[in-house]
C-alpha positions as CSV (number, residue, x, y, z in Angstrom):
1,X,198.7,137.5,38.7
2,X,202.6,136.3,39.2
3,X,203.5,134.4,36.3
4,X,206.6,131.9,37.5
5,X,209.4,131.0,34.7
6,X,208.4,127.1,33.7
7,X,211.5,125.6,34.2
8,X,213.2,127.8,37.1
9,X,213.3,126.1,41.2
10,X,210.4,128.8,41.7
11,X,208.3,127.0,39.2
12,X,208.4,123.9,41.9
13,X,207.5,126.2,44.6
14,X,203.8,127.2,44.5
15,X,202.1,128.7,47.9
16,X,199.2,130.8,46.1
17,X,196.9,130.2,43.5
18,X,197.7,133.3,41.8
19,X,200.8,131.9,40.4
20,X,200.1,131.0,37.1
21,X,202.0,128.7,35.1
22,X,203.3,129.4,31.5
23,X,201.4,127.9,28.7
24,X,204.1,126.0,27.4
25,X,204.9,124.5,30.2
26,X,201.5,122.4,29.0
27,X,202.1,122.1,25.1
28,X,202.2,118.7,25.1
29,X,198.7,118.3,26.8
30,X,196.2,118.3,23.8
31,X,193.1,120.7,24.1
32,X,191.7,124.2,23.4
33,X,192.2,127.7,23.8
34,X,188.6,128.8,22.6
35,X,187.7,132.0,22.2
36,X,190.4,135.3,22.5
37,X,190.3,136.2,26.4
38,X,187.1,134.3,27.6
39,X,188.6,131.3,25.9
40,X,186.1,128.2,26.9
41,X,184.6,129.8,30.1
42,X,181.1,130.0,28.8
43,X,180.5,127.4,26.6
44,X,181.2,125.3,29.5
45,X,178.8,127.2,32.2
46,X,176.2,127.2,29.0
47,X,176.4,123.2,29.0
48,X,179.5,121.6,31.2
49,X,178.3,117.8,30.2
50,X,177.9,118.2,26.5
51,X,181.1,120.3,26.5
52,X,183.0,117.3,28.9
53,X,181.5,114.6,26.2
54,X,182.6,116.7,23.2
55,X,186.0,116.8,24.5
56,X,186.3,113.7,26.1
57,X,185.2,112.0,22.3
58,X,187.5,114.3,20.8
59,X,191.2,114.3,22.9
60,X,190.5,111.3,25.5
61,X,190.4,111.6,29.5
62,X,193.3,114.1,29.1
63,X,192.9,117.7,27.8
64,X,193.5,121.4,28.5
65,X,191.3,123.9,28.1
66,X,191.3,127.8,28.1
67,X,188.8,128.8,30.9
68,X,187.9,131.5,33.6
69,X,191.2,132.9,33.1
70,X,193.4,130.3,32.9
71,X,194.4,126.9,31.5
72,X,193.1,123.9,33.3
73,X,193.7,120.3,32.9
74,X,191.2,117.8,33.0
75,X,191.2,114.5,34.3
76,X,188.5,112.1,33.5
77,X,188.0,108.5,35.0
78,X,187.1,106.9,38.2
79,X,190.7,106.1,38.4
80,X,191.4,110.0,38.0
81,X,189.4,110.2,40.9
82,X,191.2,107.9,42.9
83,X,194.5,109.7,42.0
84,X,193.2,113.0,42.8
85,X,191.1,112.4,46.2
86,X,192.9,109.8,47.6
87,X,196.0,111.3,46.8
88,X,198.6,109.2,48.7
89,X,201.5,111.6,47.6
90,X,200.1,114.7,48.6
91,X,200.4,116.0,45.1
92,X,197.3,118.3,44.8
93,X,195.9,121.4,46.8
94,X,192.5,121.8,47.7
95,X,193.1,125.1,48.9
96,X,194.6,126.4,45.8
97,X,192.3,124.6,43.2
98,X,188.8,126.2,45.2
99,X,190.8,129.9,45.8
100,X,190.2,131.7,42.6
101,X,186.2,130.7,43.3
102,X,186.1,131.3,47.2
103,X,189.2,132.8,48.4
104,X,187.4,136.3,49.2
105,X,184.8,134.9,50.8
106,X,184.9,132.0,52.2
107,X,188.7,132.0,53.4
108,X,190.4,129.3,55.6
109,X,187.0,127.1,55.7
110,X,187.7,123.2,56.1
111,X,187.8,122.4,51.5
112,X,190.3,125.5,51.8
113,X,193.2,124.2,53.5
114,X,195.5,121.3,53.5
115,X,197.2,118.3,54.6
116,X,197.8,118.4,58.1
117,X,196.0,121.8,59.0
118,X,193.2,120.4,57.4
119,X,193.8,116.7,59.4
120,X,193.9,118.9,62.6
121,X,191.1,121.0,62.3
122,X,188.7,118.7,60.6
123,X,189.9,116.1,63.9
124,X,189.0,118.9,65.9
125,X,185.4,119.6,64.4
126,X,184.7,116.4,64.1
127,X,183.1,116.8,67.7
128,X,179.9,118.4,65.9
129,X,179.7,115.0,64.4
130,X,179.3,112.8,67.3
131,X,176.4,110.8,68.2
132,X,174.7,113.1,70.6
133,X,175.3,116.5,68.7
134,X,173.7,113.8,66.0
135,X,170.6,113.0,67.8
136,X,170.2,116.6,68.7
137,X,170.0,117.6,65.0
138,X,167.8,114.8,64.2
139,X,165.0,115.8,66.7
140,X,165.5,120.0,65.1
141,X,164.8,118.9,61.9
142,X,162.0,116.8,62.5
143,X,160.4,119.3,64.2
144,X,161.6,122.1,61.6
145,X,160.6,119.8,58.9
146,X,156.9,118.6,60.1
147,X,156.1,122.6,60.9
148,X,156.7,123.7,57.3
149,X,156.3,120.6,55.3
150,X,152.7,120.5,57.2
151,X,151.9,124.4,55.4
152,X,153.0,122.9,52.0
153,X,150.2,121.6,49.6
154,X,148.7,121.7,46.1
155,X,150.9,123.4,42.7
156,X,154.3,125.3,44.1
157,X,157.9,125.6,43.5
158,X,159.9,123.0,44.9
159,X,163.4,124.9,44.6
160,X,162.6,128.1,46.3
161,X,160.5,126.1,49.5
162,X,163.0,123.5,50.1
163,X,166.2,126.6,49.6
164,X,164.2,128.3,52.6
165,X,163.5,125.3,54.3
166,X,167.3,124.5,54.5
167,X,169.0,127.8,55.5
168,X,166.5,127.8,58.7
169,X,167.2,124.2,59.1
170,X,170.8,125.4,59.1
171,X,170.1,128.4,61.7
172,X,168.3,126.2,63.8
173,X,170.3,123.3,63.7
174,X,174.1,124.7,63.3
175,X,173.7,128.1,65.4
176,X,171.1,127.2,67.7
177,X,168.7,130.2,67.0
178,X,164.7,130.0,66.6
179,X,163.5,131.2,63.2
180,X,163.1,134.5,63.1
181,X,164.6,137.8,61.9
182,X,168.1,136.8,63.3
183,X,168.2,133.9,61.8
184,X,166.6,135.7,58.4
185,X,169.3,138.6,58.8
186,X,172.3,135.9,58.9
187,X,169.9,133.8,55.7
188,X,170.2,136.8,53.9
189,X,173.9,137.0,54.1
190,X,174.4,133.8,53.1
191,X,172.9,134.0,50.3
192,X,174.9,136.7,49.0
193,X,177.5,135.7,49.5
194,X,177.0,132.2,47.9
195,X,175.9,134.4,44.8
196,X,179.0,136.5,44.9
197,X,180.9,133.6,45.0
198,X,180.4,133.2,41.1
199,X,179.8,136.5,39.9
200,X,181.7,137.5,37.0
201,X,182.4,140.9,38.7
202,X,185.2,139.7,40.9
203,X,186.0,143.1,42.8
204,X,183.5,144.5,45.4
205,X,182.9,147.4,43.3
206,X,179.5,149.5,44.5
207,X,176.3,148.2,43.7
208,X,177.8,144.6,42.1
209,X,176.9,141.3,44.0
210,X,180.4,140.9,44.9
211,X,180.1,143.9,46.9
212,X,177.3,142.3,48.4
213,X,178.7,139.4,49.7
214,X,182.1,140.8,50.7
215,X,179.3,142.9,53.0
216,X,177.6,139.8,53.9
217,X,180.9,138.3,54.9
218,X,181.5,141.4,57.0
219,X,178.4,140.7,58.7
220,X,179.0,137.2,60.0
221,X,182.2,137.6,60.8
222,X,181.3,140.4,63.1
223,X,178.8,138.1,64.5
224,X,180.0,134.7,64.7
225,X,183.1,136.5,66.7
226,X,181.0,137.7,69.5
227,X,178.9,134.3,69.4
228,X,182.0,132.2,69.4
229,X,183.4,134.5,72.7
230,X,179.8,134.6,74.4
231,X,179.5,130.5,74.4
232,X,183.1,130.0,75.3
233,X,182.2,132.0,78.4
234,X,179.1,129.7,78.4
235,X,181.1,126.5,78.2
236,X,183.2,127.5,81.3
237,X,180.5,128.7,83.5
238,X,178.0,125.5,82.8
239,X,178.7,121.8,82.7
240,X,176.1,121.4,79.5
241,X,177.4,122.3,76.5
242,X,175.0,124.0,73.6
243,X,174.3,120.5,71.1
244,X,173.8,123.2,67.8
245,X,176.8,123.1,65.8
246,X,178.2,126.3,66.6
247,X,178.4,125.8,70.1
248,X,180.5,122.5,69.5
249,X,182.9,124.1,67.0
250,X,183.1,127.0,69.6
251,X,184.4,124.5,72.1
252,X,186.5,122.4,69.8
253,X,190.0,121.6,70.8
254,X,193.1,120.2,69.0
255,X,195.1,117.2,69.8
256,X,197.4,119.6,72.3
257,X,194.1,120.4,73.9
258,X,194.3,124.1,72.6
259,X,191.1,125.7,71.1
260,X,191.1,126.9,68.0
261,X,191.4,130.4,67.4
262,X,188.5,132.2,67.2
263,X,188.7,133.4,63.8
264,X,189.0,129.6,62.5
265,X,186.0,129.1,64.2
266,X,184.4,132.1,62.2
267,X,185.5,130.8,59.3
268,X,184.9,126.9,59.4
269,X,181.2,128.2,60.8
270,X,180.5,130.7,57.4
271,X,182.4,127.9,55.1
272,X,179.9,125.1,56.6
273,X,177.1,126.9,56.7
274,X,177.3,127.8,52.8
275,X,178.5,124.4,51.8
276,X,175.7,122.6,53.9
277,X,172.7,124.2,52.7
278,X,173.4,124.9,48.7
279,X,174.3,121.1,48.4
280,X,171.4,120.3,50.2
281,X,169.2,121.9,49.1
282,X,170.1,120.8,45.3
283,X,170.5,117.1,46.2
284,X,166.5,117.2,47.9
285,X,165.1,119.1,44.9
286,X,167.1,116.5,42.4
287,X,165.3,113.4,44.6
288,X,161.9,115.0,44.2
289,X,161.9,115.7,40.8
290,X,163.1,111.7,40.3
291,X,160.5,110.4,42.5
292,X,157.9,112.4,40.4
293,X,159.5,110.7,37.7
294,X,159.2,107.2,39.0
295,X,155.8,106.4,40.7
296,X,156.8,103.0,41.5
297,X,159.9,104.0,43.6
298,X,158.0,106.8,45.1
299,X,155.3,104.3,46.2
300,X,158.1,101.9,47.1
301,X,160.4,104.9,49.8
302,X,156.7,105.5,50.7
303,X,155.9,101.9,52.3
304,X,159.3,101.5,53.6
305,X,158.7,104.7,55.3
306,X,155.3,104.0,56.9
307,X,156.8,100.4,58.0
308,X,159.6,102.4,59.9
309,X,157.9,105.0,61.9
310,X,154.0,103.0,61.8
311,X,152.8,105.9,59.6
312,X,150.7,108.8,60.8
313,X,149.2,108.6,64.4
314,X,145.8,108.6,65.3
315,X,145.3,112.1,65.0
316,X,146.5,111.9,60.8
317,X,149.6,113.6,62.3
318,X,152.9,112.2,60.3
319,X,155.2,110.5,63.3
320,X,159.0,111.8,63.3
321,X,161.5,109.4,62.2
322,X,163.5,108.9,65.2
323,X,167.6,108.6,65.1
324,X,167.7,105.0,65.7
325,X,165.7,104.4,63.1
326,X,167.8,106.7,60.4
327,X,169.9,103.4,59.4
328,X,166.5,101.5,59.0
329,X,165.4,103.7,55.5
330,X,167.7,101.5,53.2
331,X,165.6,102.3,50.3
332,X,165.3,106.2,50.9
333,X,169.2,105.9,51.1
334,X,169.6,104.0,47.4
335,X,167.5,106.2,45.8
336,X,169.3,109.6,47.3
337,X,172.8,108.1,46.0
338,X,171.4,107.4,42.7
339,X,170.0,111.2,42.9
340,X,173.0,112.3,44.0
341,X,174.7,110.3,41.0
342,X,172.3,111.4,38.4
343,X,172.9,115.0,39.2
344,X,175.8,115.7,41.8
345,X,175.4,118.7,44.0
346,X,179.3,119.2,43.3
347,X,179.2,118.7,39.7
348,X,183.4,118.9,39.0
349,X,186.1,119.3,41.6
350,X,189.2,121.9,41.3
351,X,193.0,121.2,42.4
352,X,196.5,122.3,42.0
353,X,199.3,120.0,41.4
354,X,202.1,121.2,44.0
355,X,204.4,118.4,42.2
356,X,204.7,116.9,38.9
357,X,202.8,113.2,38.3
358,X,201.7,111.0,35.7
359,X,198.0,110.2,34.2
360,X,197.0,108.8,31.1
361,X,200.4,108.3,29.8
362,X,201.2,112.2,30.3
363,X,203.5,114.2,32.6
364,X,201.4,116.7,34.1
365,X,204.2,119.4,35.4
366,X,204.0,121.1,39.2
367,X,201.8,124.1,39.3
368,X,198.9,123.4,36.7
369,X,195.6,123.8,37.7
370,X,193.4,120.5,37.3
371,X,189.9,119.3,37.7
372,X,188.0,116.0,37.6
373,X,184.8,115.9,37.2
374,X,181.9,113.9,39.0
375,X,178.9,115.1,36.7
376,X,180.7,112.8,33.6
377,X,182.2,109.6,35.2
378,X,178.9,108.9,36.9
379,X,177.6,108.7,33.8
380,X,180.0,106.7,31.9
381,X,179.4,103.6,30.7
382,X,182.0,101.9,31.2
383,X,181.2,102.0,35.1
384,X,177.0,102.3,34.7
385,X,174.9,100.1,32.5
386,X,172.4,102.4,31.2
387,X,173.4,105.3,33.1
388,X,170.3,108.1,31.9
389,X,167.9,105.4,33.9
390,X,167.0,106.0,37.6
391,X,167.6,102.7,39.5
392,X,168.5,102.5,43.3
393,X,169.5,99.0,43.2
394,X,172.5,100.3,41.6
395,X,173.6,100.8,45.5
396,X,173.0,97.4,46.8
397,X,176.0,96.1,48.3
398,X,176.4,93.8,46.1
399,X,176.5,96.1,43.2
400,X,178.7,98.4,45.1
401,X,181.1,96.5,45.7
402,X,181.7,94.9,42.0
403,X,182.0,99.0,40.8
404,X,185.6,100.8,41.0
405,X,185.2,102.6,44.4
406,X,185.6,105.8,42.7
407,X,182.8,105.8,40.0
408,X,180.6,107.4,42.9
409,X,182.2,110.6,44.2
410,X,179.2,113.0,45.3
411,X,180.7,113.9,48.8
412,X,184.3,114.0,47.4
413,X,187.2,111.2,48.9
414,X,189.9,110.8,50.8
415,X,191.5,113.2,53.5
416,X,188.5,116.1,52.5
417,X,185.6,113.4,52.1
418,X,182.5,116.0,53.2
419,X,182.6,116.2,56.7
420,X,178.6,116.5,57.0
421,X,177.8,113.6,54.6
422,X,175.9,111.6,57.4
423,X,174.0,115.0,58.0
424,X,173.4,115.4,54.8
425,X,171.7,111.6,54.7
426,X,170.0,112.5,57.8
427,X,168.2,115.4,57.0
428,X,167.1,113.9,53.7
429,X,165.6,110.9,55.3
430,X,163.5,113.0,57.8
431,X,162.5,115.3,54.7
432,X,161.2,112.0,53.2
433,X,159.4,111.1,56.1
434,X,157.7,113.6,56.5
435,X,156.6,114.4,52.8
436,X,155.6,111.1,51.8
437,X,153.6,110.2,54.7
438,X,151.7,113.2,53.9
439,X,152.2,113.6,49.8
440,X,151.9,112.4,46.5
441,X,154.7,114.2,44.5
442,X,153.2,114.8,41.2
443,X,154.2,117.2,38.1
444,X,152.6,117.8,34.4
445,X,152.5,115.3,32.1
446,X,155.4,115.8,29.7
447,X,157.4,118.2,32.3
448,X,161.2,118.8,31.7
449,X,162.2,121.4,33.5
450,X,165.8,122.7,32.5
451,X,168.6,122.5,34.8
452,X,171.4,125.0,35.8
453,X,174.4,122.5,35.8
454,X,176.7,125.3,37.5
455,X,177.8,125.7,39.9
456,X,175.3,124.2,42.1
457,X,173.1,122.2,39.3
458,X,169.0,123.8,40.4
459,X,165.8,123.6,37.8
460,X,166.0,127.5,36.4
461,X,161.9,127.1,36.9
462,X,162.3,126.1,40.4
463,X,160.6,122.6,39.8
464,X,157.2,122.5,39.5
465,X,155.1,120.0,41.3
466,X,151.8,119.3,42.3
467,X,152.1,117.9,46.5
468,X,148.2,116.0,46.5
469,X,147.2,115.0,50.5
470,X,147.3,110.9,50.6
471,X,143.9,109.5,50.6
């Protein structure tokens, strides 16, 4: 890594996250080193919140800390979350706070750049997003949903069904293909790659996972590159478009009416793919377990649900819940954001400061690498009254509107507020609607299954629950 002189005109002038700035560049920012070399990095991955709260008692919502190689700054706060995502200035780089975790694999995707080739291209697939790519989705995961949800039943693993569930979901809804062993092939290269994405091994030496991913990367880009040509020459020789994801971004055009080159398409297709269906996946198992939890709110998504779509047809058969109706679940909605706050798929947030700014009555200088973190302010209370407790009403809008509009940060803010967030609420509604018109969601008495916090937080037992048939 390039180490830059503090105080030369280079130190003003980062363009890679390699750069690293000198320590004493940050001596006036209290924290820790930790231990020689590894410095904090696993006490944090061991327990991130008890580690945030220890520091947090102990230097305030400013610190430093020693980890994964280098020295990181941490900003606590909603208002640290205003400063960062909203980031009026253009002071901090998304691409070079996520590039040490996902540089090598997933390159160039939308979280990876910034400023105004991020504004263009996230314009530009923003067409995937529209309301009749929309109500295509809905009616693929109804029916993806209903077949498998229909097979489930009885004691199982919640983690491991839903994680399978979602990456077909993804291949069916985003690329257009039937499940099957293409769409198992480009599952399986997914996953490693997500996996390598945190593996302590960073090079792709044989037989490591990083070696594996790099591989799977190899894989899709090879395939999505053909794909993206094949539906171009689609596009131009038919008047109707694909509706799956892929076929839109394949199509998508900037403001000059250009398409984007095809290896942007390749790499906003891998990037998307990963993010949608590891977040997913995580937020839907984190709203089971907290329905199992709470009986009464269960019961009460339940009726809502059955007053929406009239509850199962004649035949016993659960009825979809059509896209019209998707605004309708208001409950199902305040009870996935209070999920989603009670254990955020995206538990901390990495930037770089490309200039020097102020925070907590410190100068934090150009180049430092910062982080603010989700997982701790929605669970301070000084924004949550009784924050362990699951309560949905939290997100009426009357409640939402008397809360700093930064003490709720799941999908991020600002210019790289998630792109899919209304998919994400979508396919979470119809994955209600379906289970709970045909489940109770039940687990042990005294069950407390321990969580992964990082990097995606997922029960290490894969949640076990008991699905029993409604009478």
């Amino acid at each position: 890594m390039a180490t830059l002189p503090a105080h030369s005109a280079l130190a003003q002038q980062f363009t890679h996250w390699s750069q690293v700035l000198p320590k004493q560049a940050l001596d006036h920012i209290p924290g820790e080193a930790g231990a020689p070399l590894v410095g904090h990095t696993f006490t944090q991955l061991a327990d991130p919140h008890g580690f945030t709260r220890r520091m947090h008692a102990r230097y305030g919502k400013v610190y430093k800390v020693r980890s994964f190689g280098r020295w990181n700054v941490a900003l606590l706060g909603a208002e640290a979350n205003e400063l960062v995502l909203f980031d009026r200035n253009k002071v901090f780089s998304s691409e070079q706070g996520w590039g040490p975790v996902l540089d090598r694999l997933f390159p160039r995707g939308l979280m990876l750049i910034d400023f105004d080739h991020h504004r263009m291209d996230r314009r530009a697939l923003s067409i995937a997003f529209k309301p009749e790519p929309m109500r295509h989705y809905a009616g693929a995961l109804n029916r993806g949903i209903a077949a498998q949800v229909g097979d489930w039943g009885g004691a199982m693993k919640f983690y491991p069904a839903i994680k399978q569930l979602t990456l077909d979901l993804a291949a069916d809804s985003f690329i257009g293909l039937p499940f099957g062993p293409e769409a198992d092939r480009i599952n399986t290269a997914f996953v490693d790659m997500v996996q390598a994405s945190v593996a302590p091994i960073r090079r792709p030496l044989p037989f490591t996972q990083m070696r594996r991913g790099v591989k799977g990367r190899e894989f899709l880009v090879d395939y999505f590159t053909a794909e993206t040509l094949r539906r171009r020459k689609m596009a131009g020789e038919s008047d109707a478009d694909g509706q799956d994801m892929f076929s839109q971004f394949a199509v998508a055009t900037r403001e000059d009416g250009s398409l984007l080159p095809v290896d942007q398409v390749v790499d906003h297709m891998n990037f998307l793919m990963m993010a949608a269906h590891d977040t997913i996946t995580s937020s839907a198992t984190s709203l089971v377990w907290l329905l199992a939890q709470n009986p009464e709110w269960q019961e009460k998504l339940r009726e809502e649900i059955m007053a929406i779509t009239g509850g199962p047809d004649e035949t016993g058969t659960p009825r979809d819940l059509a896209y019209e109706d998707l605004g309708k679940l208001e409950l199902v909605e305040m009870a996935f954001k209070e999920s989603l706050r009670l254990i955020p798929p995206v538990p901390s947030t990495p930037r770089r400061a490309l200039k020097s700014f102020e925070y907590g009555g410190y100068t934090i200088p150009a180049g430092t690498a910062v982080g603010i973190n989700a997982a701790f302010v929605h669970m301070m209370e000084e924004h949550w009254e009784e924050p362990a407790r699951f309560d949905p009403t939290r997100f009426t809008a009357e409640a939402v509107k008397a809360r700093h509009k930064y003490a709720w940060v799941p999908f991020g803010g600002g210019a790289h507020m998630c792109l899919g967030l209304h998919f994400a609420y979508m396919q979470v509604k119809v994955l209600m609607t379906h289970l709970l018109q045909r489940y109770r969601i039940e687990t042990a008495e005294g069950y407390a299954p321990e969580w992964q916090a990082w990097p995606i937080p997922k029960p290490k037992d894969g949640l076990q629950i008991t699905l029993t048939p409604l009478d």
